[in-house]
mmCIF file of the N, C-alpha and C atoms, coordinates in Angstrom:
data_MODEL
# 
_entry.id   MODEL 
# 
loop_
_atom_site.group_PDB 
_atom_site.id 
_atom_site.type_symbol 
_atom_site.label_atom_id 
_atom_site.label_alt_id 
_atom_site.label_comp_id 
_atom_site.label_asym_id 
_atom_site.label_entity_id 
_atom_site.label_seq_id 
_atom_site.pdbx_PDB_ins_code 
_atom_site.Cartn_x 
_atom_site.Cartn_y 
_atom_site.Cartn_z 
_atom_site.occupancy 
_atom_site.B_iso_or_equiv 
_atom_site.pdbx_formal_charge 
_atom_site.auth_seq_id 
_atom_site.auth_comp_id 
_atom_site.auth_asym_id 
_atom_site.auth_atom_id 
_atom_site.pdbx_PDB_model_num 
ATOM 1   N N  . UNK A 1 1  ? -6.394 7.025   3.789   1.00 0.00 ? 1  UNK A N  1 
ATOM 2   C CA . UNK A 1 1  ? -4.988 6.720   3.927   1.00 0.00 ? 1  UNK A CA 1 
ATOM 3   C C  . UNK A 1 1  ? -4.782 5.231   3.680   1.00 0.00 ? 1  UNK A C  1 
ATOM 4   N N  . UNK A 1 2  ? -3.572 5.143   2.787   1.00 0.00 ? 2  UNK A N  1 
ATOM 5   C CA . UNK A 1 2  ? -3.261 3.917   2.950   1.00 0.00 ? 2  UNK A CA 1 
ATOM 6   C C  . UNK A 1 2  ? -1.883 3.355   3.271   1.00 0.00 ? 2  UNK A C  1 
ATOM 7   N N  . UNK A 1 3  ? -1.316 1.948   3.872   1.00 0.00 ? 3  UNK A N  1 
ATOM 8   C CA . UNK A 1 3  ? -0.202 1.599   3.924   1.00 0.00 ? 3  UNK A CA 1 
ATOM 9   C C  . UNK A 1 3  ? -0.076 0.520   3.379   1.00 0.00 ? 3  UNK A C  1 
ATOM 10  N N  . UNK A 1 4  ? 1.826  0.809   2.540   1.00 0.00 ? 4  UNK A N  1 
ATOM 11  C CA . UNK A 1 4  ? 2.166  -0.624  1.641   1.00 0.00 ? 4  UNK A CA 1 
ATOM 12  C C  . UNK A 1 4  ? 3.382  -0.677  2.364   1.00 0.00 ? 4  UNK A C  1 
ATOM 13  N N  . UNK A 1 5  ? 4.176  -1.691  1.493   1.00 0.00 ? 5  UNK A N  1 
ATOM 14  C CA . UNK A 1 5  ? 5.433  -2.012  1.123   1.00 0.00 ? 5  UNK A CA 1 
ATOM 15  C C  . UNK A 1 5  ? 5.976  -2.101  0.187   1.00 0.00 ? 5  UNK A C  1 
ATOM 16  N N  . UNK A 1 6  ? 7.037  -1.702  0.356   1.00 0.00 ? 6  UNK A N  1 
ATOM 17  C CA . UNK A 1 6  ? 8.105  -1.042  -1.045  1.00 0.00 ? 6  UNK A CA 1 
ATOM 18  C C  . UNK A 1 6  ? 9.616  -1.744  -1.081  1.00 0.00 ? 6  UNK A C  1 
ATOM 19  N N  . UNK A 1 7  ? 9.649  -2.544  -1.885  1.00 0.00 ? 7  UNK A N  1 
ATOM 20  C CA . UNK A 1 7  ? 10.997 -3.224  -2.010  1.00 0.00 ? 7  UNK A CA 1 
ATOM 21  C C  . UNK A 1 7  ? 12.011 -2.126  -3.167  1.00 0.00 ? 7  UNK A C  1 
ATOM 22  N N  . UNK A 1 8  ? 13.560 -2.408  -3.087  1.00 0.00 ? 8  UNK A N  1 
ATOM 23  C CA . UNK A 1 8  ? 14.068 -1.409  -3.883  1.00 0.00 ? 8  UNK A CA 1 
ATOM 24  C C  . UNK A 1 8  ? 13.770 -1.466  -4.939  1.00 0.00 ? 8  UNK A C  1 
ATOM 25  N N  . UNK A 1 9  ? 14.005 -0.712  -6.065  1.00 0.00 ? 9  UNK A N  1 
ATOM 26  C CA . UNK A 1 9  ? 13.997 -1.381  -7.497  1.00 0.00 ? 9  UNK A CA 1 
ATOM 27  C C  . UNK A 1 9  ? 14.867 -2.257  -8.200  1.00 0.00 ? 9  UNK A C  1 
ATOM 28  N N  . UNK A 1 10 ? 14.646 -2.803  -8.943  1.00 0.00 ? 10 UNK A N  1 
ATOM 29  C CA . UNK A 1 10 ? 15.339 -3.936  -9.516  1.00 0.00 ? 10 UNK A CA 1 
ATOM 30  C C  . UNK A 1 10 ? 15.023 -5.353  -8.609  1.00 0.00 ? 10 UNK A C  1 
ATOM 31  N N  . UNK A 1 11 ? 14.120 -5.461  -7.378  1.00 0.00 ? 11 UNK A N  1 
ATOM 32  C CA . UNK A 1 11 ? 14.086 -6.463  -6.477  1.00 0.00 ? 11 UNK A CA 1 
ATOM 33  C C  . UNK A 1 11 ? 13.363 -7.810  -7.392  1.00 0.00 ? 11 UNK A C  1 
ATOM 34  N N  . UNK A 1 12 ? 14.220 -8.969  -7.463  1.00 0.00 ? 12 UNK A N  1 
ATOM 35  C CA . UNK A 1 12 ? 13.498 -9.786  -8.484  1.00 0.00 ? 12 UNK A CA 1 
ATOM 36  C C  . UNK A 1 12 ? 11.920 -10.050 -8.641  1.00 0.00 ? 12 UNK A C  1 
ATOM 37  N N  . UNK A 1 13 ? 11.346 -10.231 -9.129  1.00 0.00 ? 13 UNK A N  1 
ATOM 38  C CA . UNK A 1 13 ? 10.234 -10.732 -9.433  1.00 0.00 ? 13 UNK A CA 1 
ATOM 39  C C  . UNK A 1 13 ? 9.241  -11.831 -8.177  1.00 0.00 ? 13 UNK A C  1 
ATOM 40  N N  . UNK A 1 14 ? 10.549 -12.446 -8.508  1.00 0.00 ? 14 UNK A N  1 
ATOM 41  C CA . UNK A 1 14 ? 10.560 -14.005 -7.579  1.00 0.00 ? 14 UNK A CA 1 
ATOM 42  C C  . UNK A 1 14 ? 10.706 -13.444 -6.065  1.00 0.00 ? 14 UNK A C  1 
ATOM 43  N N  . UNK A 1 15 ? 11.406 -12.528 -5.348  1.00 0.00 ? 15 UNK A N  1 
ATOM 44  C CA . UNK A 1 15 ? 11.617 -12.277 -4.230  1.00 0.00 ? 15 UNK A CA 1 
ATOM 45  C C  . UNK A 1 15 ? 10.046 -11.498 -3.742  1.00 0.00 ? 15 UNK A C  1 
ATOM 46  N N  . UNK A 1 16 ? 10.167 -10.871 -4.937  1.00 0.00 ? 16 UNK A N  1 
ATOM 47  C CA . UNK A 1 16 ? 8.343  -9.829  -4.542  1.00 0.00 ? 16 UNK A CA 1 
ATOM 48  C C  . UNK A 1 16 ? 6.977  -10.732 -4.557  1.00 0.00 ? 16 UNK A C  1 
ATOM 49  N N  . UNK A 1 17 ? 7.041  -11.583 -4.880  1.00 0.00 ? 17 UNK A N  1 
ATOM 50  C CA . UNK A 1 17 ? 5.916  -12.806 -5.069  1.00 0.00 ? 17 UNK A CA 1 
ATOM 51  C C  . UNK A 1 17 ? 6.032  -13.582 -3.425  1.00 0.00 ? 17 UNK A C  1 
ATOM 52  N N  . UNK A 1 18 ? 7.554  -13.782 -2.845  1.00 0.00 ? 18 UNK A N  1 
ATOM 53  C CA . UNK A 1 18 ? 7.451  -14.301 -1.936  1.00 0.00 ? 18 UNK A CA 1 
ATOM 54  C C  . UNK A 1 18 ? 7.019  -13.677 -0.460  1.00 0.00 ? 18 UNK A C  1 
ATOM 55  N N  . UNK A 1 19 ? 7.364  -12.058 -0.817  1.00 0.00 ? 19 UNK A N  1 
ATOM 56  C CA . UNK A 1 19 ? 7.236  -11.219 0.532   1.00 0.00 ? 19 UNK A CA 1 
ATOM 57  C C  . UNK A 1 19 ? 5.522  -10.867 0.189   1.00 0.00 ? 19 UNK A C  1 
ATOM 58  N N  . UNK A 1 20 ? 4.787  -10.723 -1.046  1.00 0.00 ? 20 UNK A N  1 
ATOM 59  C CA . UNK A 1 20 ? 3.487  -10.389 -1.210  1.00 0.00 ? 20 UNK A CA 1 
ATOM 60  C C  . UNK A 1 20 ? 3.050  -11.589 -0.239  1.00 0.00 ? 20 UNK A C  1 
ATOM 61  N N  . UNK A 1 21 ? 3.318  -12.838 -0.584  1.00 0.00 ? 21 UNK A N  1 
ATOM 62  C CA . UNK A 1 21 ? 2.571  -14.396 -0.046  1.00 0.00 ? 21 UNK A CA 1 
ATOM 63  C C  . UNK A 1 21 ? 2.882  -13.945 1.985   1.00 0.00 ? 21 UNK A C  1 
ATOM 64  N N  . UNK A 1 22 ? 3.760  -13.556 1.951   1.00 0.00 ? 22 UNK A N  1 
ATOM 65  C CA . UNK A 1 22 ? 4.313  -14.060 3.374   1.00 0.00 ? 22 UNK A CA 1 
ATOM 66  C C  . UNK A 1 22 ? 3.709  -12.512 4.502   1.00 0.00 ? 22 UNK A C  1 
ATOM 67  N N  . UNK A 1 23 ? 3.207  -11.317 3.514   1.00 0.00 ? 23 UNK A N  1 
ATOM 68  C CA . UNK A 1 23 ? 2.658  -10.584 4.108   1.00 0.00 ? 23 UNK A CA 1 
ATOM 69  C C  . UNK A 1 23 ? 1.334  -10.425 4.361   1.00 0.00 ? 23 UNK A C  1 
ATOM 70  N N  . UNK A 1 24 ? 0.885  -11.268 2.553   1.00 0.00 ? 24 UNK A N  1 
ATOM 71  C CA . UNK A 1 24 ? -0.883 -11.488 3.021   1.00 0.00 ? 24 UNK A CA 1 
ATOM 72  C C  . UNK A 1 24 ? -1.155 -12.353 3.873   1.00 0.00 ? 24 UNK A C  1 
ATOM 73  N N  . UNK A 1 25 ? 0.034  -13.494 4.254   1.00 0.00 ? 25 UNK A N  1 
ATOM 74  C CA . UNK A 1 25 ? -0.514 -14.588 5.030   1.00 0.00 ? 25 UNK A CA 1 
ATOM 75  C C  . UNK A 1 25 ? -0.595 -13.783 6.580   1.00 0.00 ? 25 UNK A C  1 
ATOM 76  N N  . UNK A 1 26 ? 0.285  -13.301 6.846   1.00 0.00 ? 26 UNK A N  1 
ATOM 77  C CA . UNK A 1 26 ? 0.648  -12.105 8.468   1.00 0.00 ? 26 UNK A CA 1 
ATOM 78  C C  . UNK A 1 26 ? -0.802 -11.378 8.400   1.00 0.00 ? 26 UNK A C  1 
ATOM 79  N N  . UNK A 1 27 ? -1.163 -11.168 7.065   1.00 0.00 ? 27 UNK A N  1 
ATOM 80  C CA . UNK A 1 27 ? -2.317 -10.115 7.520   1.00 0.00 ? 27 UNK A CA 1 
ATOM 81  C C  . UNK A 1 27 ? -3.714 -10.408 8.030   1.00 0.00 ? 27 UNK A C  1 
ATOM 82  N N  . UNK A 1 28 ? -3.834 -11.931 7.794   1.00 0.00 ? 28 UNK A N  1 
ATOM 83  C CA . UNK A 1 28 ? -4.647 -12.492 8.405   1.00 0.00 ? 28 UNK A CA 1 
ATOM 84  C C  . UNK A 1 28 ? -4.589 -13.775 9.332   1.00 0.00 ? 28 UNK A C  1 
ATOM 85  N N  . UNK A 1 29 ? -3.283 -13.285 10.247  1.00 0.00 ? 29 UNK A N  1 
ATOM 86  C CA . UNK A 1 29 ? -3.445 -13.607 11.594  1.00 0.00 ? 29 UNK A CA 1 
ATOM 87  C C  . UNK A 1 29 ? -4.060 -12.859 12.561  1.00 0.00 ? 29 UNK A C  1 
ATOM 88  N N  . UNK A 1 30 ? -4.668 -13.665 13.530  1.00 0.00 ? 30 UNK A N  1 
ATOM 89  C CA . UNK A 1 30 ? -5.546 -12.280 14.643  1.00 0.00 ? 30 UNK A CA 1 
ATOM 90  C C  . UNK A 1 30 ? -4.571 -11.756 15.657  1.00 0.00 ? 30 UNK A C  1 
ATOM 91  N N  . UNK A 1 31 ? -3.303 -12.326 15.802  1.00 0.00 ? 31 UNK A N  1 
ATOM 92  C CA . UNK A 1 31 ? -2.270 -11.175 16.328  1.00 0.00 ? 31 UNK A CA 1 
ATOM 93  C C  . UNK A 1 31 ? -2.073 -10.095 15.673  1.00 0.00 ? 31 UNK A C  1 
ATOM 94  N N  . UNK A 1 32 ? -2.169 -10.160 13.921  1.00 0.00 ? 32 UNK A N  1 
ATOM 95  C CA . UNK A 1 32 ? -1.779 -9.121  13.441  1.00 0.00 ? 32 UNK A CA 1 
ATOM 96  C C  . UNK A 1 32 ? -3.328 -8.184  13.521  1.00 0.00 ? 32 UNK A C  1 
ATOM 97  N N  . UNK A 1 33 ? -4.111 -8.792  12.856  1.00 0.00 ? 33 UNK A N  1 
ATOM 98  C CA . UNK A 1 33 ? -5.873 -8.415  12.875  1.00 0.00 ? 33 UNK A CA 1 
ATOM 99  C C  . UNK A 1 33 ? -6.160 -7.638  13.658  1.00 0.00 ? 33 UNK A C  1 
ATOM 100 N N  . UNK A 1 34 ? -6.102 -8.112  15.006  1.00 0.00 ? 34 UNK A N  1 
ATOM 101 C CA . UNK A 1 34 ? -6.641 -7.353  16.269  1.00 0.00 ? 34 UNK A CA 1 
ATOM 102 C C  . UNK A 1 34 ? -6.394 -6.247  16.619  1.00 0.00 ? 34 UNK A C  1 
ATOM 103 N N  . UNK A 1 35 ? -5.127 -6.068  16.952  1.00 0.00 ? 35 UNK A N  1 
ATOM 104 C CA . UNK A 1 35 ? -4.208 -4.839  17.255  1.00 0.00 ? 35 UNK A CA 1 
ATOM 105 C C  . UNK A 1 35 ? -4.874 -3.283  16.225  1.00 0.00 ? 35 UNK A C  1 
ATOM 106 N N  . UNK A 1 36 ? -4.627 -3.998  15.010  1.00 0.00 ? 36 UNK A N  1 
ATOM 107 C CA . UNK A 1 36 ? -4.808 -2.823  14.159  1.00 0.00 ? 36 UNK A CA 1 
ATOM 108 C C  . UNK A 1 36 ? -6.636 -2.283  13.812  1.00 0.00 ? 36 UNK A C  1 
ATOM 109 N N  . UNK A 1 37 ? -7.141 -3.674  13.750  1.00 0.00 ? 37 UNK A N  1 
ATOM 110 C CA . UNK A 1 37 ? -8.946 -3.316  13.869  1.00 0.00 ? 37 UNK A CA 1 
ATOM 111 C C  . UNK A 1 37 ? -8.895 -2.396  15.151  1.00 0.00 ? 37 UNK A C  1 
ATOM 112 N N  . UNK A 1 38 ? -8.686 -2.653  16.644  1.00 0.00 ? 38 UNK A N  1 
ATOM 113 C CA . UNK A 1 38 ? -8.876 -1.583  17.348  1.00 0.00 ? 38 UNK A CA 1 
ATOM 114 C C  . UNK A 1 38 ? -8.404 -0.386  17.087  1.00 0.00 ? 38 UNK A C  1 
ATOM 115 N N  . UNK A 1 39 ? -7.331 -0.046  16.295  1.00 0.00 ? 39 UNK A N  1 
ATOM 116 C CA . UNK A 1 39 ? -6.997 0.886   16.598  1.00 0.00 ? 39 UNK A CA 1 
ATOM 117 C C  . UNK A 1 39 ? -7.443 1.699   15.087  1.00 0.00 ? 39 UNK A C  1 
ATOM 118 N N  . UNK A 1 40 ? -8.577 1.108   14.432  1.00 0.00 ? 40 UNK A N  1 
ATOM 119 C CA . UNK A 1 40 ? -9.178 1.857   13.218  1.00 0.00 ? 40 UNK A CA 1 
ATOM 120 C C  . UNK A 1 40 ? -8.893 1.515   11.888  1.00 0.00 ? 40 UNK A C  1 
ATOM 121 N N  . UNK A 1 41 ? -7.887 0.399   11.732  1.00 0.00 ? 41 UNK A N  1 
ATOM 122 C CA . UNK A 1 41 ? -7.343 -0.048  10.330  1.00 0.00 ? 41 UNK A CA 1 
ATOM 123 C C  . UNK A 1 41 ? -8.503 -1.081  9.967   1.00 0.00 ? 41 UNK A C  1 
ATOM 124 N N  . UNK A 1 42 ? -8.520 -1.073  8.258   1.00 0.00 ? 42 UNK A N  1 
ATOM 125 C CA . UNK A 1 42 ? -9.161 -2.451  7.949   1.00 0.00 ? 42 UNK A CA 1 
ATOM 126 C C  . UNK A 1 42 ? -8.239 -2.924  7.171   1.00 0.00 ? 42 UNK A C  1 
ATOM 127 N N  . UNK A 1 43 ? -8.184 -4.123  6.734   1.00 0.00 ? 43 UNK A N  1 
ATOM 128 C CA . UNK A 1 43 ? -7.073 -4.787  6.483   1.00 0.00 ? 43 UNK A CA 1 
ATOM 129 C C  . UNK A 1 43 ? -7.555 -5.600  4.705   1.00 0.00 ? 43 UNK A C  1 
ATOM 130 N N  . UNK A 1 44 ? -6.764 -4.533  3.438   1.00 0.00 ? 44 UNK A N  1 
ATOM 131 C CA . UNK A 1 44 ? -7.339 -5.316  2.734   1.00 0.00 ? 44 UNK A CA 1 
ATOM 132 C C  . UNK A 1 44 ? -5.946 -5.282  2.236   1.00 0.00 ? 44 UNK A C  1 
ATOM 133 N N  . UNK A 1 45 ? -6.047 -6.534  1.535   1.00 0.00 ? 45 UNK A N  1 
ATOM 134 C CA . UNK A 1 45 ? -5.183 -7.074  0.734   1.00 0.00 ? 45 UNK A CA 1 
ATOM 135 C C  . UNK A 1 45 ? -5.267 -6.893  -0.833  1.00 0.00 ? 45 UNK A C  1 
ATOM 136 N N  . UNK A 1 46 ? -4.074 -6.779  -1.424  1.00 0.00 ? 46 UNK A N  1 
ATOM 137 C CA . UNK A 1 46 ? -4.128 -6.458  -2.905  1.00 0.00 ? 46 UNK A CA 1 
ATOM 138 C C  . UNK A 1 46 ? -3.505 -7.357  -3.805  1.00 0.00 ? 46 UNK A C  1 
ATOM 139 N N  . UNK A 1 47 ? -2.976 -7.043  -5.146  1.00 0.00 ? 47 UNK A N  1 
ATOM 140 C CA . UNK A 1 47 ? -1.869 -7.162  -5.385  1.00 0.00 ? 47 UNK A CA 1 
ATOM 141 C C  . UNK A 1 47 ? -1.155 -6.394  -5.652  1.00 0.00 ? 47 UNK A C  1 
ATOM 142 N N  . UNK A 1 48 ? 0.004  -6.612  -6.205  1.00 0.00 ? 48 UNK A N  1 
ATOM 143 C CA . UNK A 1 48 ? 1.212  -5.391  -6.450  1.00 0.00 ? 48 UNK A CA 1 
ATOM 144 C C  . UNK A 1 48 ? 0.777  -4.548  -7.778  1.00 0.00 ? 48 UNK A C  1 
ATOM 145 N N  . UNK A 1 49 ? 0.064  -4.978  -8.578  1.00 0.00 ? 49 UNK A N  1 
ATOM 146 C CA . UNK A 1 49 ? -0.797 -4.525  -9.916  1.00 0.00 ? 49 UNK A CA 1 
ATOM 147 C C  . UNK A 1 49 ? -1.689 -3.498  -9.315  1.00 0.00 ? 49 UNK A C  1 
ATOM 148 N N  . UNK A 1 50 ? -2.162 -4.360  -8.699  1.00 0.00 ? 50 UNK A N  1 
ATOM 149 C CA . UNK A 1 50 ? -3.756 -3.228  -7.935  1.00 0.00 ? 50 UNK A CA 1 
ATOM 150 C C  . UNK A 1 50 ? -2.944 -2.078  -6.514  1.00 0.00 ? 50 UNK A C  1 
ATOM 151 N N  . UNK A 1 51 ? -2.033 -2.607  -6.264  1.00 0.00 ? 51 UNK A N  1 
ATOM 152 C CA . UNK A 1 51 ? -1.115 -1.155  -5.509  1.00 0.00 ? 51 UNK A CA 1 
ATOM 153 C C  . UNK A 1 51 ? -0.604 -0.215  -6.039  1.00 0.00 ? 51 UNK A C  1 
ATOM 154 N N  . UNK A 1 52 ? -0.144 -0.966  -7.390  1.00 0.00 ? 52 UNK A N  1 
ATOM 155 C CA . UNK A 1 52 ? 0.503  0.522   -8.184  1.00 0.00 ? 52 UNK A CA 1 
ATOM 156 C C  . UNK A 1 52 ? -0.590 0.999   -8.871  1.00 0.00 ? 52 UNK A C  1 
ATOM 157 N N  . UNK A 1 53 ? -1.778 0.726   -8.983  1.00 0.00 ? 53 UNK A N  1 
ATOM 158 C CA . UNK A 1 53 ? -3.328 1.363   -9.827  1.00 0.00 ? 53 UNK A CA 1 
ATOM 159 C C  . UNK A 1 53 ? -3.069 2.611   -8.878  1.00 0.00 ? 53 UNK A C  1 
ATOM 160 N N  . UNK A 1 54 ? -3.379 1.748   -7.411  1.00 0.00 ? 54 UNK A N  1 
ATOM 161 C CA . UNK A 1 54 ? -3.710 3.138   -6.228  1.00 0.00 ? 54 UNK A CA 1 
ATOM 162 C C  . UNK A 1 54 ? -2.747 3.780   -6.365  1.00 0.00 ? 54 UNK A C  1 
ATOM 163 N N  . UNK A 1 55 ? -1.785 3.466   -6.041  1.00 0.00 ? 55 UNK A N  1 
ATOM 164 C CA . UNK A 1 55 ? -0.543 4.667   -6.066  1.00 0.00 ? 55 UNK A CA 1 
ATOM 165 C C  . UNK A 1 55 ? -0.972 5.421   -7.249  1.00 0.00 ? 55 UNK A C  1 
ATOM 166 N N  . UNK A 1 56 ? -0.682 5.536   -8.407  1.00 0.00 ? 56 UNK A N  1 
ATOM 167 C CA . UNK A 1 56 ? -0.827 5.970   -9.258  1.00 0.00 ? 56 UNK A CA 1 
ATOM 168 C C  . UNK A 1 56 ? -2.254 7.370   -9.752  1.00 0.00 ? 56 UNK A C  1 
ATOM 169 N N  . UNK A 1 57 ? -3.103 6.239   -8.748  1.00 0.00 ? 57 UNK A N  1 
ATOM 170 C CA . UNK A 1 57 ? -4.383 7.356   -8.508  1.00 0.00 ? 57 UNK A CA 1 
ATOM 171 C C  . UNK A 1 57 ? -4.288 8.449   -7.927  1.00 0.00 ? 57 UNK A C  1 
ATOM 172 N N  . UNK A 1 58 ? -3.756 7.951   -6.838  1.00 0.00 ? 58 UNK A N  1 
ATOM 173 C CA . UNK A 1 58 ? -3.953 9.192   -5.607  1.00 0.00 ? 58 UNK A CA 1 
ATOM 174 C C  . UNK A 1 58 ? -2.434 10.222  -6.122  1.00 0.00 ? 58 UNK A C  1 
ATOM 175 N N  . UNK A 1 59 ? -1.442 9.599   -6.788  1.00 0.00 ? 59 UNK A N  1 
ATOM 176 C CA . UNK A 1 59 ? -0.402 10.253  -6.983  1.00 0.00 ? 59 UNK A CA 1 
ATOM 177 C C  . UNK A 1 59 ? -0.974 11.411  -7.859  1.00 0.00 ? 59 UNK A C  1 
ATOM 178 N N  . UNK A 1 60 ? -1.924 10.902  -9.106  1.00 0.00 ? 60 UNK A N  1 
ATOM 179 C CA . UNK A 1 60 ? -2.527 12.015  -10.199 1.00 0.00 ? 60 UNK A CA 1 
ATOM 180 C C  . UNK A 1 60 ? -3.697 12.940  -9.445  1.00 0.00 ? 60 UNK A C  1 
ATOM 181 N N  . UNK A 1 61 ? -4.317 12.453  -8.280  1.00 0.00 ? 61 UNK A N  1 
ATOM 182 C CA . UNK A 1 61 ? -5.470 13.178  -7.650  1.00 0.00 ? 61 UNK A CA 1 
ATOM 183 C C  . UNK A 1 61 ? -4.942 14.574  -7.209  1.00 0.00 ? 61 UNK A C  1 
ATOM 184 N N  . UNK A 1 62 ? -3.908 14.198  -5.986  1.00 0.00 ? 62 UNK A N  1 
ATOM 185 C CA . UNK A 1 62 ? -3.036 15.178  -5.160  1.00 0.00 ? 62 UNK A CA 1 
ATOM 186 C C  . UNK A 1 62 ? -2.146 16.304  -6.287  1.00 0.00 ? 62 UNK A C  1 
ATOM 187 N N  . UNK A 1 63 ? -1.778 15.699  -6.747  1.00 0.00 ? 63 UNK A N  1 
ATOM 188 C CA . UNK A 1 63 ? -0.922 16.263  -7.606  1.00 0.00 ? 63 UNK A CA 1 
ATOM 189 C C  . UNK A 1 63 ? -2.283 17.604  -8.374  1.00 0.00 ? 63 UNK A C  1 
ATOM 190 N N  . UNK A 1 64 ? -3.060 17.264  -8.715  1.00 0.00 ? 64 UNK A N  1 
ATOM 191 C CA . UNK A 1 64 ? -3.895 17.874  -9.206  1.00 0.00 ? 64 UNK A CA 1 
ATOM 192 C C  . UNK A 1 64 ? -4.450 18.787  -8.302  1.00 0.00 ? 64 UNK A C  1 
ATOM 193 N N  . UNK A 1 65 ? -4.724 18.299  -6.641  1.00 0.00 ? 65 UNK A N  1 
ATOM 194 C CA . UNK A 1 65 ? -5.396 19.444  -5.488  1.00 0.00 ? 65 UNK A CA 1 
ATOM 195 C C  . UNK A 1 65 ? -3.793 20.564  -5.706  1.00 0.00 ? 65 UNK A C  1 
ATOM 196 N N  . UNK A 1 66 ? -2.644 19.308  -5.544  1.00 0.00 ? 66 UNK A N  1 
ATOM 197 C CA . UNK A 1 66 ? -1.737 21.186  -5.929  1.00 0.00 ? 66 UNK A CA 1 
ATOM 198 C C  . UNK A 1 66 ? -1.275 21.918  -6.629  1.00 0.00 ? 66 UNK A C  1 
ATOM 199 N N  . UNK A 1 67 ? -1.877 22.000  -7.792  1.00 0.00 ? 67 UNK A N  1 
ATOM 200 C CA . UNK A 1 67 ? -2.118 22.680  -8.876  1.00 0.00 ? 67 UNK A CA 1 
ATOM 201 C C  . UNK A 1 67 ? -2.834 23.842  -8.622  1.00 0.00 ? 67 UNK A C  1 
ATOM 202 N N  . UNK A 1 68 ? -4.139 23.030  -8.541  1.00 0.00 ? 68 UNK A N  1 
ATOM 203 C CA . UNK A 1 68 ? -5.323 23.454  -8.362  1.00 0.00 ? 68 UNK A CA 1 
ATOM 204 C C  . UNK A 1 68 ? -5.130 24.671  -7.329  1.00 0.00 ? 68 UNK A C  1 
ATOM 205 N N  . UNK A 1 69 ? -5.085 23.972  -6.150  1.00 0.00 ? 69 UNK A N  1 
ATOM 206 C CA . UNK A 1 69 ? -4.634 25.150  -4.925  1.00 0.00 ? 69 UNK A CA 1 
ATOM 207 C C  . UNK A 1 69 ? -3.403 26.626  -5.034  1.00 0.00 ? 69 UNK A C  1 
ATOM 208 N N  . UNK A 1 70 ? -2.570 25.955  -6.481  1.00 0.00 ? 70 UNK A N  1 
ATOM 209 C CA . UNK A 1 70 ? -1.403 26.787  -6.462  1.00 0.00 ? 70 UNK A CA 1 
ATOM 210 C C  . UNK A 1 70 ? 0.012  26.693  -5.216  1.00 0.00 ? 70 UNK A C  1 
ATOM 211 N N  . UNK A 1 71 ? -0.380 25.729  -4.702  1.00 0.00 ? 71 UNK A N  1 
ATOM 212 C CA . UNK A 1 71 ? 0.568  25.641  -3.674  1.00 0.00 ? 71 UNK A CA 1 
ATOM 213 C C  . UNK A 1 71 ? 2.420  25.889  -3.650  1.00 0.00 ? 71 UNK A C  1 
ATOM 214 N N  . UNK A 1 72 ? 2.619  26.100  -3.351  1.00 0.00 ? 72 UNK A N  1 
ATOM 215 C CA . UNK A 1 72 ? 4.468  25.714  -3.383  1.00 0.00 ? 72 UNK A CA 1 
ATOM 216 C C  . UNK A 1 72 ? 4.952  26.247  -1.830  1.00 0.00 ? 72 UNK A C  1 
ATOM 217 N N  . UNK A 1 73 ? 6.259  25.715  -2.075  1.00 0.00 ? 73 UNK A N  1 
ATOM 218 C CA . UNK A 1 73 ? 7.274  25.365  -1.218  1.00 0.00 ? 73 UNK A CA 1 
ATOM 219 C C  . UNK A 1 73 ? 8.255  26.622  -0.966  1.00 0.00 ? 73 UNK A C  1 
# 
């Protein structure tokens, strides 16, 4: 499992550069650190390039288990 953040679309360039900086910096404070290491998270940092790789992965993986499985709704 993983967790991001998602600004709307169209969010400038310039605004997403500043919330990437201001979230990797949060992510390695040990207020933020601590809390979540106990409770089983590890804390890696990306960029927004290498988030949409993952997204993109796991979007084609899953998508494929429900195929595969035949699943529906």
């Amino acid at each position: 499992a993983w967790f991001a953040y998602f600004a709307p679309a169209g969010t400038p360039d310039d605004v997403l550069d500043i919330l990437q900086e201001k979230i990797a910096l949060a992510l390695e404070a040990d207020a933020v650190i601590e809390p979540l290491a106990k409770a089983g998270f590890v804390m890696i940092g990306s960029s927004r390039d290498e988030m949409a790789a993952l997204q993109d992965s796991d979007l084609a993986r899953w998508k494929q288990v429900v195929e595969d499985t035949g699943f529906e709704m």
